[in-house]
C-alpha positions in Angstrom: -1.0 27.4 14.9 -2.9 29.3 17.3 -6.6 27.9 17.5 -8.4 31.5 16.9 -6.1 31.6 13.6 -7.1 28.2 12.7 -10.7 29.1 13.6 -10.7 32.5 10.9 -9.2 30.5 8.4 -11.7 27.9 8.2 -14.8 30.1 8.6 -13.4 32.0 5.5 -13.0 28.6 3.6 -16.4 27.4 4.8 -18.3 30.3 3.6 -16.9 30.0 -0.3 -17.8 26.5 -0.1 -21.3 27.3 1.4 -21.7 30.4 -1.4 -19.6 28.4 -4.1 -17.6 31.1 -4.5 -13.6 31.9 -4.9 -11.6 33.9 -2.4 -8.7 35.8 -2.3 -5.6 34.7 -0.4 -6.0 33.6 3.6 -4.9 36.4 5.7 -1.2 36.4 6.9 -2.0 35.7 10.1 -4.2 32.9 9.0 -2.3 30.7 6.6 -0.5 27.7 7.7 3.0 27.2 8.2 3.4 23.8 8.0 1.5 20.8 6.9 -0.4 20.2 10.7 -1.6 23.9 10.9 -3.3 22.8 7.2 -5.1 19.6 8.5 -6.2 21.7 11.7 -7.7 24.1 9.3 -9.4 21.3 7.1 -10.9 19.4 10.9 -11.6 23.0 11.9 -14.0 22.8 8.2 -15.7 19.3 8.5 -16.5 20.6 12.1 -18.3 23.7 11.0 -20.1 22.0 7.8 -21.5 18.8 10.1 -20.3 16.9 7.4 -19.8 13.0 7.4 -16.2 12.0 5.9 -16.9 9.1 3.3 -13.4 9.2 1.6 -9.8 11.0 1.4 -7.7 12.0 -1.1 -4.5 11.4 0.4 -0.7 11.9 -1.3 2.8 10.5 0.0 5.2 12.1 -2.3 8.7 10.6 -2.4 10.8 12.2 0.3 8.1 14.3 1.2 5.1 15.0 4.1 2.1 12.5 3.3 -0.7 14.7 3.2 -4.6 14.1 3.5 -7.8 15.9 3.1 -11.7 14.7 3.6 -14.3 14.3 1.0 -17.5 14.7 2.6 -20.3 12.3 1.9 -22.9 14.5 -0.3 -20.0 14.6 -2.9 -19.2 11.0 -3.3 -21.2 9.5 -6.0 -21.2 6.2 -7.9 -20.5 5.6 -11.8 -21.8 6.7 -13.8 -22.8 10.1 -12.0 -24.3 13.3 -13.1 -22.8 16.5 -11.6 -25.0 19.6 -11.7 -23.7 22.8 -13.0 -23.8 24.2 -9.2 -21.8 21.1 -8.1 -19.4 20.8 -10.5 -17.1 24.1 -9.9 -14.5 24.5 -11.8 -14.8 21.3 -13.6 -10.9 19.8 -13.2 -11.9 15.7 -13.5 -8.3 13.5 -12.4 -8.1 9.4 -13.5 -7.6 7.8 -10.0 -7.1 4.4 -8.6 -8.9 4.6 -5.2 -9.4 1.9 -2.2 -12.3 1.3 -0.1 -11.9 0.2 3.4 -14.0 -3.5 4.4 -13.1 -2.9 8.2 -12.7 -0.2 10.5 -8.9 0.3 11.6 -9.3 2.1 14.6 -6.2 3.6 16.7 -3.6 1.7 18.0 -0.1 2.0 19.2 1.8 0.3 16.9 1.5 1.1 12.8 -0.5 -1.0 10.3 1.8 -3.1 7.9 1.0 -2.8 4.4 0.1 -6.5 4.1 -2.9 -5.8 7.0 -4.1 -2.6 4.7 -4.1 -4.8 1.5 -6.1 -7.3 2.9 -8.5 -5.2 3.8 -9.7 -3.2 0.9 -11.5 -3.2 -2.2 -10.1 -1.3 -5.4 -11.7 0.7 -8.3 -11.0 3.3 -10.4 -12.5 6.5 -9.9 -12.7 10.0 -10.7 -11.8 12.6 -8.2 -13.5 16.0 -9.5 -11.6 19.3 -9.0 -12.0 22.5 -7.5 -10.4 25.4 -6.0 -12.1 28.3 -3.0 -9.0 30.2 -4.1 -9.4 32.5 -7.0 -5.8 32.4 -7.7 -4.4 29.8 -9.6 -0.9 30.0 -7.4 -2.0 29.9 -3.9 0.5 28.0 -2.2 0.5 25.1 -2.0 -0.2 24.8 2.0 -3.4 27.2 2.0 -4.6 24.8 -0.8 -3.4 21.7 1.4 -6.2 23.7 4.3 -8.5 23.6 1.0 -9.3 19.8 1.1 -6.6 20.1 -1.8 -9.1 21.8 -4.0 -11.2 18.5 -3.7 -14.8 19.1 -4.9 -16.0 15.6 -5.3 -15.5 11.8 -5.9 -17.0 9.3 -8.4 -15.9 5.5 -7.9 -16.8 2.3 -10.1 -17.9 -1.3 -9.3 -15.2 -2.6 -6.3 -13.0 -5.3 -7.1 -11.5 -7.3 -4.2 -9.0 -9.4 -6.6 -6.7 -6.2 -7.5 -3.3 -7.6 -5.7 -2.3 -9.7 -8.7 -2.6 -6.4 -10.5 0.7 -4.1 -11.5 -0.3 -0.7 -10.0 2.3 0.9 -11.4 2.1 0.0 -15.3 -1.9 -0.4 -15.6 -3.1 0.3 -19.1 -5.5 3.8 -18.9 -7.1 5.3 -21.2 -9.0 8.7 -20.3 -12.0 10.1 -22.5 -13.8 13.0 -23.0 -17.3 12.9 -24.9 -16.3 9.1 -26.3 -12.9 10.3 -27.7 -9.7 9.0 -26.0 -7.6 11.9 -24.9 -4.7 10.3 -23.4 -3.8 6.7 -23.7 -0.5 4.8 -21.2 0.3 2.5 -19.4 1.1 3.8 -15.3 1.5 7.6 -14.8 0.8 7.0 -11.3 3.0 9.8 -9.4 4.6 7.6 -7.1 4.2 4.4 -9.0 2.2 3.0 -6.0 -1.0 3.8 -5.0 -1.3 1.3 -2.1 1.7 2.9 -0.6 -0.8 6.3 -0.5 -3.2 4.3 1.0 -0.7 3.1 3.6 0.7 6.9 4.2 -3.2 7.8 4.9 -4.1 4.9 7.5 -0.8 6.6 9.1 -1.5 9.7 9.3 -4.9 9.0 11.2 -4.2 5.7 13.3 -3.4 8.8 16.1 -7.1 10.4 15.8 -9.5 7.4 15.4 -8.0 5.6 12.4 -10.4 5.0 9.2 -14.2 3.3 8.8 -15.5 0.8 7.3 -17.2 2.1 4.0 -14.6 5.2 3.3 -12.4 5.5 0.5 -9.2 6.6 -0.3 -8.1 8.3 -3.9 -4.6 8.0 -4.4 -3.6 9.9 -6.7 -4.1 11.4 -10.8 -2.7 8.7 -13.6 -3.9 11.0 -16.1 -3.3 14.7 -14.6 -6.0 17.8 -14.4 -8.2 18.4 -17.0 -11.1 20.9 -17.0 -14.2 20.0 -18.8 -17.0 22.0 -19.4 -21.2 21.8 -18.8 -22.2 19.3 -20.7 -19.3 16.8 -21.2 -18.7 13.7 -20.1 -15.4 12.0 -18.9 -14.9 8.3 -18.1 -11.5 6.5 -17.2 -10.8 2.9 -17.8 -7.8 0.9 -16.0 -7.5 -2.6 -17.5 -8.4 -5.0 -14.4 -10.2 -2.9 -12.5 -12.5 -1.3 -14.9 -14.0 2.2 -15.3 -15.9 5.2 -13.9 -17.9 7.7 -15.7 -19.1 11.5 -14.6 -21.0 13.8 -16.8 -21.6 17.3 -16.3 -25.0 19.2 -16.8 -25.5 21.3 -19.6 
């Protein structure tokens, strides 16, 4: 994708995330093509805003393209957190397992084994908080890919480092809103494997200066996208690794 193109695009995206507003479609000669013209896009962003990068949501869908987009710093927050009308956007709250990096894993030229990535991270659940700069619901899915994947924020609870005795793919969650329980399971997990996300992710950027110590990765919804409104609160629970909480304001 030609670097002026790349260059509209995210100046358009940075300015609904600076006004908190929605947008209409990217112009044609602006939207991505393929997944590399949408990370472009989202480096062309974190450029413009300054921002530091403290996680990623990242997704490695079976036979697809892993995929990743940054979460920047001033919207990671630790359970339980308070979200502020302002901040909250749209209000689309997803049950996640996340990872968070001990060490850097800088670029090399040969790939990370998943036993090397396992060692080398903490787990907790977490709740990734949702929200689109497109105004329409069915922007593809590429332009929302450039989007940060309509990421608006991240909420993590208390690290655990003994998590690899734990089955990832059946844990036992249970998802409420204002105290109730809205969805009770075991797994859900897209993939079934959330450490294989956080694999696909230490992939993708072992090329351009690998991952820090201190970021996380989200990897993926258990519980699928709800929207809450002001005033309510949300917490997830995974048995073994505990729970996160986010409220919003009234």
């Amino acid at each position: 994708m030609d670097p002026t193109r790349v260059a509209e695009a995210a100046s358009l995206l940075v300015a609904a995330r600076q006004q908190q507003s929605r947008i209409g479609p990217l112009p044609t000669q602006c939207r991505p093509q393929i997944v590399a013209d949408a990370h472009a896009i989202q480096d062309a962003i974190t450029a413009r805003l300054g921002a530091e990068v403290g996680a990623f949501k990242a997704n490695a869908p079976a036979g697809g393209e892993p995929v990743r987009a940054p979460i920047y710093a001033p919207a990671i927050r630790r359970s339980p957190a308070r979200i502020s009308q302002a901040e909250m956007g749209q209000g689309g709250v997803e049950g996640e397992v996340a990872f968070r990096f001990r060490r850097d894993l800088p670029s090399r030229p040969t790939p990370y084994t998943r036993e090397e990535i396992a060692a080398c991270v903490d787990a907790c659940a977490a709740i990734e908080i949702v929200s689109s700069r497109f105004a329409d619901p069915d922007t593809p899915m590429l332009d929302k890919l450039a989007d940060s994947i309509s990421n608006q924020g991240f909420v993590s609870g208390e690290l655990t480092a003994d998590w690899q005795s734990l089955d990832l793919a059946t844990l036992r969650v249970v998802l409420e809103v204002n105290g109730e329980a809205v969805l009770e399971q075991s797994g859900g997990h897209p993939t079934n494997d959330p450490l294989g996300v956080a694999v696909a992710l230490v992939e993708l950027l072992r090329p351009a200066g690998g991952v820090k110590a201190g970021q996380f990765v989200t990897c993926g919804s258990y519980t699928g996208l709800r929207y809450l409104k002001p005033g309510e609160v949300c917490c997830v629970r995974f048995d073994g690794l505990g729970s996160a909480e986010v409220s919003f304001a009234a």
